[in-house]
C-alpha positions, -999 to +999 in steps of 0.1 A: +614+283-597+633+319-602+593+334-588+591+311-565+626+325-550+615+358-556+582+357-540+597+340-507+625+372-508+596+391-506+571+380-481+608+376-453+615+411-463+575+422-456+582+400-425+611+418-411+593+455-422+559+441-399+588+430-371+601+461-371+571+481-368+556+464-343+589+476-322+573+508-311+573+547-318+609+547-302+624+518-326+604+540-356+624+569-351+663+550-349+653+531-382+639+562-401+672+584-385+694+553-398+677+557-434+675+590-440+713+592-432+719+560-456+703+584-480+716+617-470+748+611-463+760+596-497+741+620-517+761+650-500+788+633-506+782+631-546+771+665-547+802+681-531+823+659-548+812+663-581+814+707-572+841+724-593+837+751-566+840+725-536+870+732-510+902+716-523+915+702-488+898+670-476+887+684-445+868+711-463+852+690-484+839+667-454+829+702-435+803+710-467+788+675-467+782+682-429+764+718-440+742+701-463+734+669-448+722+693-420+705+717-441+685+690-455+675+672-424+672+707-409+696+703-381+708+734-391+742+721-401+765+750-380+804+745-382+826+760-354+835+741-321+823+706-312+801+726-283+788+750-310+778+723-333+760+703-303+742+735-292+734+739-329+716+705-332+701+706-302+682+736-308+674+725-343+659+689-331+640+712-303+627+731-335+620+704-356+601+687-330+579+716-315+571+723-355+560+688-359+541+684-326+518+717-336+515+707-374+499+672-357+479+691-331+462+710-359+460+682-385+442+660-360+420+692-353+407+696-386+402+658-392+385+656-360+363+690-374+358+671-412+350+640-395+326+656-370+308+672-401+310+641-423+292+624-394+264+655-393+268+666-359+269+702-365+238+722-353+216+737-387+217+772-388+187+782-408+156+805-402+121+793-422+130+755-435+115+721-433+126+699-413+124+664-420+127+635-392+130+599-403+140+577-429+120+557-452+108+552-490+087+581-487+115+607-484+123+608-515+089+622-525+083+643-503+116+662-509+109+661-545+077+677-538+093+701-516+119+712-538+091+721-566+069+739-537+102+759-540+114+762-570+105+802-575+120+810-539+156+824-542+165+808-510+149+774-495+165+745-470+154+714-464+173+698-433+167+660-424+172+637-394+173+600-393+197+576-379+216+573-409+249+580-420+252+616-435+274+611-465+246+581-474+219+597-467+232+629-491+240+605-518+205+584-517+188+619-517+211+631-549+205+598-564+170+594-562+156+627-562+181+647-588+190+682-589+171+704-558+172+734-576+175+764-554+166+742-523+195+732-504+193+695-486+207+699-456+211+660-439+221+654-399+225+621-383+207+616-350+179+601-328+146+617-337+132+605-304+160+624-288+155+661-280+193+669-279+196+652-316+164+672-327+183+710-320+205+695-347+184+705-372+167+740-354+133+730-356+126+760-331+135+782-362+118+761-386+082+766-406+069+730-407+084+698-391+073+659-413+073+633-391+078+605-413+068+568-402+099+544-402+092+508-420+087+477-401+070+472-367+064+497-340+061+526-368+034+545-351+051+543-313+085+557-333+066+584-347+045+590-310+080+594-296+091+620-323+065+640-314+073+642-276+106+650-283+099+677-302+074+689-280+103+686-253+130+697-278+111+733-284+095+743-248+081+777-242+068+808-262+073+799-299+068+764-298+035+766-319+052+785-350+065+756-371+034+733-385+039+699-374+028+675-395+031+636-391+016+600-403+009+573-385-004+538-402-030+520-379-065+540-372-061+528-333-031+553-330-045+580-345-061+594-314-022+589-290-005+605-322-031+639-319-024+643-284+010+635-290+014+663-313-006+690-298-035+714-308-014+725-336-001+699-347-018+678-380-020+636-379-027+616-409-037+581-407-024+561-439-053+532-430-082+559-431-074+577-459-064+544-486-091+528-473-112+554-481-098+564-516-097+529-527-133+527-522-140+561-541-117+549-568-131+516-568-169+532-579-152+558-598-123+543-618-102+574-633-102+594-595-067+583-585-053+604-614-073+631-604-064+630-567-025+624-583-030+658-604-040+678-574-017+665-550+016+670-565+029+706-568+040+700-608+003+706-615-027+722-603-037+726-570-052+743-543-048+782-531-070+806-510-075+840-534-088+873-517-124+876-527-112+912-532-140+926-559-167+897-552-174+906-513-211+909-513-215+883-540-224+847-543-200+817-545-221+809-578-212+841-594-178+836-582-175+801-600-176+817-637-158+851-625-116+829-632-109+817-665-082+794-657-091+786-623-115+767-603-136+778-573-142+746-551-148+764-514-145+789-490-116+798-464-131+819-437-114+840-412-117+820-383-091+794-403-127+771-412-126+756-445-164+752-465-162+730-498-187+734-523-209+761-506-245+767-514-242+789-549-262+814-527-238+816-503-227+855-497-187+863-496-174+881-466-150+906-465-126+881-446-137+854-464-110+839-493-119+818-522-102+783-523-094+777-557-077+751-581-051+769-605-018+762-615+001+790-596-007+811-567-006+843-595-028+830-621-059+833-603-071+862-620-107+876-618-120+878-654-161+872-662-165+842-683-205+841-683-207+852-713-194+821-729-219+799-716-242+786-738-276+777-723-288+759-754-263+731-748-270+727-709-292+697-703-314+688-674-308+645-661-325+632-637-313+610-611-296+581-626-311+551-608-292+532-584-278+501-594-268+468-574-234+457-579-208+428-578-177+437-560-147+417-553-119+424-529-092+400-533-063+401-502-065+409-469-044+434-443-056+458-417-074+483-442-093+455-454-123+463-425-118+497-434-128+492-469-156+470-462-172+499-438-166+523-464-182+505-489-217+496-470-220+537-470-216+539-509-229+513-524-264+504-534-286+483-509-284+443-523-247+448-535-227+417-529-191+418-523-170+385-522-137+384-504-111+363-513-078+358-490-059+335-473-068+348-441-104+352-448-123+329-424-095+341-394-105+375-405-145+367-399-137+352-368-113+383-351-123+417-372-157+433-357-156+454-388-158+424-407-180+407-389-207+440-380-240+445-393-242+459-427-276+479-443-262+476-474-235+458-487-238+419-483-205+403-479-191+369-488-162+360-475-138+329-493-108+313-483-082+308-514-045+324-524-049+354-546-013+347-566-028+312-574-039+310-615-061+281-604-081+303-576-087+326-596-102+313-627-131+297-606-138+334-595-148+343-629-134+375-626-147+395-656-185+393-640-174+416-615-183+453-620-155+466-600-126+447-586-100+456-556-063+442-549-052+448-517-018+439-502-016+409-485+005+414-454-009+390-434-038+362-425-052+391-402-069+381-369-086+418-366-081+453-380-050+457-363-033+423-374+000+424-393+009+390-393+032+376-423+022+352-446+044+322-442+045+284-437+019+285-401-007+305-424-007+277-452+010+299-476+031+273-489+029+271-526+021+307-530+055+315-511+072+295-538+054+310-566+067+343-549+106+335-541+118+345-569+108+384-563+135+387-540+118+387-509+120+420-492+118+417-447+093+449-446+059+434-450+046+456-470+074+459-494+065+419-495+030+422-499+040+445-530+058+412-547+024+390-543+003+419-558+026+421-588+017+381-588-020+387-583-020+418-611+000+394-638-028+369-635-056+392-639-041+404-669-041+370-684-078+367-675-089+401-690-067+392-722-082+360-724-120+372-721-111+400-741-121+427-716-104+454-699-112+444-662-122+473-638-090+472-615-082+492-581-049+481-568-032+492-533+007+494-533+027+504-507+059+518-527+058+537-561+091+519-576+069+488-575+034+504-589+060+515-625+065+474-625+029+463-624+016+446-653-016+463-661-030+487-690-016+523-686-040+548-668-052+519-646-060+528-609-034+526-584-037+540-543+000+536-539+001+545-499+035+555-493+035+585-523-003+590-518+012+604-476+038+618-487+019+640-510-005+653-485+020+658-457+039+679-480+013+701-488-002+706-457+035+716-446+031+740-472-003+753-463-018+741-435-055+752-442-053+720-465-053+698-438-091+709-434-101+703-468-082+669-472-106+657-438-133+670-459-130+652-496-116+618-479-147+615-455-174+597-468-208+622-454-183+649-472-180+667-505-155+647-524-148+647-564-168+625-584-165+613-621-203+615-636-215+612-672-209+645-691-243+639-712-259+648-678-248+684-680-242+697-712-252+678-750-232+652-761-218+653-794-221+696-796-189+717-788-190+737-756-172+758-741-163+745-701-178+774-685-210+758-695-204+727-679-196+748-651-230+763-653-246+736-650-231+717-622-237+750-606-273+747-608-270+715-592-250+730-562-218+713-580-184+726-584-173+710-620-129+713-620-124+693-652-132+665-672-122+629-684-123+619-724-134+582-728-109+582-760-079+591-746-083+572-712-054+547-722-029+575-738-007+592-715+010+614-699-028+623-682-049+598-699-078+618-711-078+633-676-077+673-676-080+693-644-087+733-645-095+738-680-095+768-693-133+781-692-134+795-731-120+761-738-143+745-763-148+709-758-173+681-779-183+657-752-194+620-762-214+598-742-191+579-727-170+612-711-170+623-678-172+655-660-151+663-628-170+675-601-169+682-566-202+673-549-218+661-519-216+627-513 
């Protein structure tokens, strides 16, 4: 009862406090006068009181409690005449108020300042940084990257813009990516398809602009957009300094996006290149960790050398003149890029030698022929072509991508049976489904890939090679995006799904029913007791470390796989050249081919002689894959750039990196 009482005291006392502030400023004031002097007043009163050096007459004593109750209110607490003392407060309240009025004035100033920088509307201030415009998963890489690009340069800035708010963006960035090192991340809020917001972040000043594609529909128009406001954000002389470099997702847009971002300016399209690299992963399983090896700047990868001391040589002699580097090509003057070059091929005095090393100052010259071992070099022949079963289970937009890509690889008489939920609407709507093959004969079956029951009538472990792709959709052509839901007879696979926490990007979603797909293939190889030759697509890295399948399997995840190359092509932009080269299928690209075709199995070599011998079959040979460590990370048996003196014993089942024609 006693709380009860209590409680009620309290909430009429709250209610007469709210009544009385809700009176006004004016009301505010005469109540906070009223208690200061109920405070004031009583205390002067003790302390003069209780002075043994107070005035002895009452009306001295009540003159010192006027002093100091005006000395602490600072009233200034004057004695004389009643019109001195009036004067006295007067001026003091004067005072007292212009004080408080200019302490507010600047106080509302600098909050207005602090909040104007907490919101990242101050312009960037930097000279020779990357600029950054857009949000999504892949930001997180491709600062990462960016920071290592720069982690031996005293002084580095990476600025971003995206319609997000700064102190979140800054704390996403910290939390996901870790310490930057000497780079400093610099993040804005603003419209990237705005050229005002653009200045934000000085991209006149900068060295490379990313255009990153947002997630969710209309990706490719936001980043079309992007680019003509920056084109309209930096007009004039200079506007060609900064390498732009942006990503678009569907093939169709590829061509708006070039002209969008200018002569200059460098486009990848996500479709073209996964569907492409699936497929050479696919036939070569083990090339996704070499592609991830090259790609990121923790490892090796790619640098233009002066040929200085080799002009008037040949690119063969220059492939055993660096010990712990790898010639793969040629950047000539004119900014041209040739991979693999005939091994006759003269050096220029312009030209520069692209190599693979692991800095940009350990590609030193030093003659290695003298290791090689011509004993232990072998001479295969051709290794017949064989017909193969292929299944691609899944469907989306890259799916008639794949399938093109394929017919131009494969043996003629290799089948390839497709297994989706949107298969037979696929047929019916995708010409690149649909068109005439010379190759590759294609089945195509309607069934759901995350059902156990569909896929044990598939007898997976008959197939020679087998691809995942994300299921975004039933797909009525190569642009379709359609989700898979209720109207596509999805039904029981959404259920089997619903407990992934279903994510409202698509492909984010289509990442939850690959993890299904991938946990039943595992059972299948378990059960048959064979490791099943796997190429899955993912869409975001976070999901590809949850995927349950043996370690050093084969994963194209898309959005790291971009991020990657836009990030290096930012760095150097001749790269965008030899990227178009190694992901086109009539190019050089890397292949993984039997060591036993070059040098003696079972006898230790030293590399430079499997260099030797790819050389004298017009191949570039970067490094090699050991059968017995294929399963035992951190590079599962993969190693890139050997050192050439580097003895190795090759078995028959071990590969050698090379870099061929296709």
């Amino acid at each position: 009862m006693a709380q009860h009482h209590t409680t009620s005291l309290r909430l009429r006392l709250r209610y007469r406090f709210d009544h009385l502030v809700s009176g006004g400023t004016t009301a505010l004031i005469g109540w906070l006068a009223l208690v200061c002097l109920a405070v004031v007043v009583p205390a002067s009163v003790v302390l003069v009181w209780s002075d043994r050096a107070a005035p002895a007459t009452l009306s001295g004593r009540i003159t010192a409690v006027w002093v100091s109750v005006g000395q602490t209110l600072k009233i200034g607490g004057a004695v004389g005449s009643p019109l001195h003392v009036l004067a006295s407060v007067s001026l003091a309240l004067v005072a007292l108020l212009f004080v408080s009025t200019l302490v507010s004035l600047i106080t509302t100033g600098i909050n207005r300042r602090i909040m104007s920088l907490r919101l990242g509307h101050s312009t960037v201030l930097e000279t020779r940084h990357t600029v950054v415009l857009g949000w999504s998963d892949q930001i997180f890489p491709v600062i990462g990257e960016l920071v290592a690009a720069n982690a031996n340069q005293r002084r580095s800035a990476v600025a971003v813009l995206a319609p997000r708010d700064k102190v979140w963006m800054e704390d996403e960035i910290s939390t996901r990516v870790g310490d930057s090192g000497r780079t400093r991340i610099i993040c804005r809020n603003g419209s990237t398809t705005d050229p005002t917001g653009l200045c934000r972040v000085s991209p006149r000043t900068a060295k490379s602009v990313l255009v990153l594609p947002p997630t969710g529909d209309g990706a490719d128009a936001h980043v079309v957009k992007t680019l003509l406001a920056l084109d309209a954000a930096v007009p004039g002389p200079g506007q060609g300094e900064a390498v732009v470099v942006a990503a678009v997702r569907d093939s169709r847009n590829h061509v708006t996006a070039r002209l969008a971002a200018g002569p200059a300016g460098h486009v990848l399209c996500v479709d073209d290149i996964v569907a492409r690299l699936l497929v050479q992963t696919a036939r070569q399983p083990g090339l996704s960790l070499v592609y991830s090896e090259l790609l990121d700047f923790e490892g090796d990868e790619f640098y233009p050398v002066a040929a200085a001391g080799l002009v008037g040589r040949t690119f063969g002699e220059a492939l055993l003149s660096f010990a712990t580097s790898s010639a793969v090509g040629l950047l000539h003057d004119d900014g041209s890029v040739t991979l693999n070059p005939d091994p006759w091929a003269v050096l220029g005095p312009a030209d520069r030698i692209i190599v693979i090393s692991r800095d940009d100052d350990t590609a030193v010259r030093s003659d290695v022929a003298p290791h090689v071992d011509e004993e232990a070099i072998v001479t295969a022949g051709p290794r017949t072509a064989r017909v193969e079963r292929l299944l691609l289970l899944g469907w989306n937009r890259r799916a008639p991508l794949v399938i093109e890509q394929l017919d131009q690889y494969v043996s003629p008489g290799t089948t390839l049976d497709v297994v989706a939920l949107g298969a037979y609407a696929a047929t019916r709507g995708s010409r690149a489904a649909t068109a005439a093959r010379s190759r590759l004969e294609v089945s195509f079956h309607e069934g759901d890939t995350t059902d156990p029951l569909t896929l044990a009538k598939l007898d997976v472990p008959s197939y020679d090679s087998v691809i995942v792709l994300g299921e975004t959709g039933t797909g009525t052509g190569a642009g379709a995006e359609t989700e898979t839901g209720a109207e596509t007879g999805a039904g029981a696979s959404d259920a089997r799904v619903a407990d992934l926490a279903p994510a409202p990007d698509p492909e984010a979603r289509a990442d939850d029913r690959t993890l299904v797909t991938l946990l039943h293939l595992r059972a299948i190889g378990d059960a048959a007791q064979r490791e099943l030759a796997l190429t899955t697509e993912m869409s975001a890295d976070g999901n590809r470390l949850l995927a349950p399948a043996r370690d050093g399997a084969d994963f194209i995840v898309s959005g790291r796989l971009i991020s990657l190359l836009m990030t290096q092509i930012s760095e150097s932009p001749y790269l965008a050249a030899v990227f178009e080269e190694l992901f086109r299928a009539e190019g050089h690209e890397f292949h993984l081919k039997p060591a036993a075709d070059y040098v003696r199995a079972g006898s230790e070599v030293s590399f430079a002689t499997a260099v030797e011998s790819a050389r004298r079959r017009g191949e570039c040979a970067v490094g090699y894959r050991l059968r017995a460590r294929s399963t035992t990370g951190p590079d599962y048996g993969v190693v890139v750039n050997p050192d050439k003196r580097r003895r190795v014993r090759f078995s028959e089942e071990d590969w050698l990196i090379v870099l061929a024609e296709s």
